[in-house]
C-alpha positions in Angstrom: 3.6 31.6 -37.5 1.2 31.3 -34.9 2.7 31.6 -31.2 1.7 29.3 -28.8 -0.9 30.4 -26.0 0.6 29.3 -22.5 -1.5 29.6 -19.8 0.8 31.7 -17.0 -1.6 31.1 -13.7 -1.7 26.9 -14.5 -0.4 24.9 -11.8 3.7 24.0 -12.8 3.0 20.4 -11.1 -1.1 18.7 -11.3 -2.5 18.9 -7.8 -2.4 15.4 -5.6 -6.3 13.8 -5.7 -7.7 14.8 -2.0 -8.3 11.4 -1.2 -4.2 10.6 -1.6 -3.8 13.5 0.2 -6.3 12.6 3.0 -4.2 9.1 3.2 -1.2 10.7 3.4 -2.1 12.8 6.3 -3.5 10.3 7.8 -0.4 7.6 8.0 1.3 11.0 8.9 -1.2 12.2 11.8 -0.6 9.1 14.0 2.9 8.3 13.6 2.9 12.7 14.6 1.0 11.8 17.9 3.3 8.9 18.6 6.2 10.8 18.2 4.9 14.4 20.6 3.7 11.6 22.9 7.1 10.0 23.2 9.0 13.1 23.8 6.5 14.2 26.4 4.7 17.0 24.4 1.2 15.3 24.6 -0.6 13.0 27.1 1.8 12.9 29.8 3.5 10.0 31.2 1.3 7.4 30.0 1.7 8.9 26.3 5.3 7.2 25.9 3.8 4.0 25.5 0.9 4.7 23.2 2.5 3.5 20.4 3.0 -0.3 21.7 -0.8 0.1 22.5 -1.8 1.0 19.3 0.4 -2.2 17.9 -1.6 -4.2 20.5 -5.2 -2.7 19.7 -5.0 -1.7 15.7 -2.3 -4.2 14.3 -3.0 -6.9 12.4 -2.4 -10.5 14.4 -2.4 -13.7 12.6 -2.6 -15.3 15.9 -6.1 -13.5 16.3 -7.3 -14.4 12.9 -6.7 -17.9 13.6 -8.8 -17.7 17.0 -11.5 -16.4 14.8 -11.7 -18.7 12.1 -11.1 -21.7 14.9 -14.2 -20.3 17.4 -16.3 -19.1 14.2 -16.6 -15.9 16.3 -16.0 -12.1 14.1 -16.1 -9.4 16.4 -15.6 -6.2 14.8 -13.3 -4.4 16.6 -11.0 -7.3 15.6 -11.8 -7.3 11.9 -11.2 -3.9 11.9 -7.8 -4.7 12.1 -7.5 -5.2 8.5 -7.9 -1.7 8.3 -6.8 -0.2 10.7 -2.9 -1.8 10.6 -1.7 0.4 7.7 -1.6 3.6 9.7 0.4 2.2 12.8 3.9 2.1 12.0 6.9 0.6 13.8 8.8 3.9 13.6 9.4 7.3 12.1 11.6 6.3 9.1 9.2 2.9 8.5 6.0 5.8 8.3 8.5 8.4 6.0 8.6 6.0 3.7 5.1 4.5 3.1 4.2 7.9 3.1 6.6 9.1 0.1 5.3 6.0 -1.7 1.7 6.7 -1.3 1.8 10.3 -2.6 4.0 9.4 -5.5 1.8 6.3 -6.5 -1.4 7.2 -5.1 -1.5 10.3 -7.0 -0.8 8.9 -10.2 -3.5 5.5 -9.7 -6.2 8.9 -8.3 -5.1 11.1 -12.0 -5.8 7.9 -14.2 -8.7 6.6 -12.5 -10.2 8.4 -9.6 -10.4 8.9 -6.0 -13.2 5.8 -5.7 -9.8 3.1 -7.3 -7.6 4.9 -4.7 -9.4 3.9 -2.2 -10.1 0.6 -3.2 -6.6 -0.5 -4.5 -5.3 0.8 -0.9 -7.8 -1.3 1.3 -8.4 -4.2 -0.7 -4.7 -4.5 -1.2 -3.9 -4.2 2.6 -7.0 -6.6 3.4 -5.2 -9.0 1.0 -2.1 -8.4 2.2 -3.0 -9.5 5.7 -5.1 -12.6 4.7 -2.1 -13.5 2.7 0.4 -13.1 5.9 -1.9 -15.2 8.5 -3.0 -17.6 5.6 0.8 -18.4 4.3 2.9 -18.0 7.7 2.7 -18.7 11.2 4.5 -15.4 12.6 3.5 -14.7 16.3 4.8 -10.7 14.9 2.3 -8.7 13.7 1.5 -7.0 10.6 1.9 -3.0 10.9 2.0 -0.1 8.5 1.2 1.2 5.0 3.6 -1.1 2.7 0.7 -3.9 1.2 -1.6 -1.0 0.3 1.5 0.8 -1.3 2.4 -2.5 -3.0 -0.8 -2.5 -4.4 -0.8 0.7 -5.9 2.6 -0.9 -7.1 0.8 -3.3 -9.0 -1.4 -0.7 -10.7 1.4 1.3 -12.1 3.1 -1.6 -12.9 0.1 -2.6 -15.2 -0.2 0.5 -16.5 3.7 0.5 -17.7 2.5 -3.0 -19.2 0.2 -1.7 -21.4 2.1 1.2 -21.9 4.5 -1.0 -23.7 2.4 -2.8 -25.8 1.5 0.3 -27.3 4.9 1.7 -27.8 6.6 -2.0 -28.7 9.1 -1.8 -25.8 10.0 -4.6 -23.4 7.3 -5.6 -21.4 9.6 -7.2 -18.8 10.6 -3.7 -18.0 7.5 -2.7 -16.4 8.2 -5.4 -13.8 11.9 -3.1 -13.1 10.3 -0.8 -10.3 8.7 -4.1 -8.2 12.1 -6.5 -8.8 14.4 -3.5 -7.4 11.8 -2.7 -4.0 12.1 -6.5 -3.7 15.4 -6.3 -4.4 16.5 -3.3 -1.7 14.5 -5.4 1.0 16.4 -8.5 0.1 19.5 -6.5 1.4 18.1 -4.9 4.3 17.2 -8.2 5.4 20.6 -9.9 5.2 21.9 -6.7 6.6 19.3 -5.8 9.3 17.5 -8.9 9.9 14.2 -9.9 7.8 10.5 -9.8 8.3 7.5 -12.3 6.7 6.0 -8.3 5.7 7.1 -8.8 2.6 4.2 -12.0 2.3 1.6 -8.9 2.5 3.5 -7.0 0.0 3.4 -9.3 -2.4 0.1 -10.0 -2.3 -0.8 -6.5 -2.2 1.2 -6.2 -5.3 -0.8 -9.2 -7.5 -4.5 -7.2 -5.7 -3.4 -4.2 -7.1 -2.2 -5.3 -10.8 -5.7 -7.8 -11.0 -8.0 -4.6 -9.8 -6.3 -2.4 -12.0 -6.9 -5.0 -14.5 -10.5 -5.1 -13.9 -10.9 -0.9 -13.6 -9.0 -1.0 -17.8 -11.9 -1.4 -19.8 -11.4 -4.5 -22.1 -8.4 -5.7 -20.4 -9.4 -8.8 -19.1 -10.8 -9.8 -22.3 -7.5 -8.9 -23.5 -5.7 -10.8 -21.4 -8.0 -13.8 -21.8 -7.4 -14.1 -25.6 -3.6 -13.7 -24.9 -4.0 -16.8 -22.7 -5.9 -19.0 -25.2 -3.7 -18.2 -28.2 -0.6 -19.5 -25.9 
């Protein structure tokens, strides 16, 4: 019998793409500089309330979106604020957990289709995400952290786990599990702790991700299209 060649110096667990990584550290960086800044470790007095002055420069505002569309005026330091609201979070635990979300999800959307969809599932699905919260609600509160880019990658895995089944003949309803139990656990947290419209931008980030993951599968629209037609 021939013994099978294993390859002792490979990785046990495939490396995170960079560009996840890079995210990652990101989301972490600021939410690091908030918290030194707090506790007095890093730019003094003042520092304490850097964190409420990020919210006020980087988050996104619906209120402001509406003053644009209303005076046909786009500066850019205020459109940047549909990129620049998924790396300011409310709080520690709020940044934890985009964070674990992105690595998980993120890595697997970078192994399957490359650092380029990474970066566009994240910022398309977070630019959706906040056109979708200004466009649907009328919430003074403004939109802050890295959930609707999460969300989105979300939506590619849960396409993925679509197809997946299709090819293996199991439930297709089951790759709609991981999305319907998030949605779920905020549903509780909400009766619990008091709700938030975020979960508007999370939706919507969701549906972005699935349809540009859609588009990134060769053939799959097509596919899809022919499943609509013979309904």
């Amino acid at each position: 019998m021939h013994e099978i060649e294993q390859d002792h110096d490979a990785a046990p667990f495939n490396p995170v793409p960079p560009v996840v990584v890079f995210l990652a550290l990101a989301v972490f960086g600021v939410e690091l500089i908030f918290q030194m800044g707090a506790r007095g470790y890093v730019g003094g007095q003042d520092a304490i309330g850097w964190r409420n002055e990020a919210i006020r420069e980087y988050g996104f505002f619906g209120l402001v979106f509406d003053w644009m569309v209303q005076t046909g005026r786009w500066p850019v330091a205020e459109l940047l604020r549909f990129v620049t609201y998924p790396f300011v979070h409310i709080g520690f635990t709020h940044m934890i957990m985009a964070a674990v979300f992105l690595l998980a999800l993120g890595k697997l959307v970078g192994e399957v289709f490359g650092n380029f969809a990474v970066i566009l599932v994240f910022f398309t699905s977070s630019m959706v995400g906040a056109l979708a919260y200004t466009l649907f609600l009328d919430d003074q509160m403004p939109l802050l952290g890295a959930f609707p880019g999460v969300y989105g990658y979300i939506g590619s895995y849960t396409l993925l786990m679509f197809i997946s089944a299709g090819q293996t003949g199991d439930s297709r309803l089951g790759a709609f599990r991981l999305i319907g139990v998030l949605l779920g656990i905020q549903l509780v947290f909400g009766l619990l702790f008091g709700s938030s419209n975020d979960w508007v931008a999370e939706v919507a980030g969701f549906v972005t991700g699935f349809a540009l993951t859609a588009l990134l599968v060769p053939g799959m629209v097509a596919q899809l299209i022919r499943r609509l037609r013979q309904r």
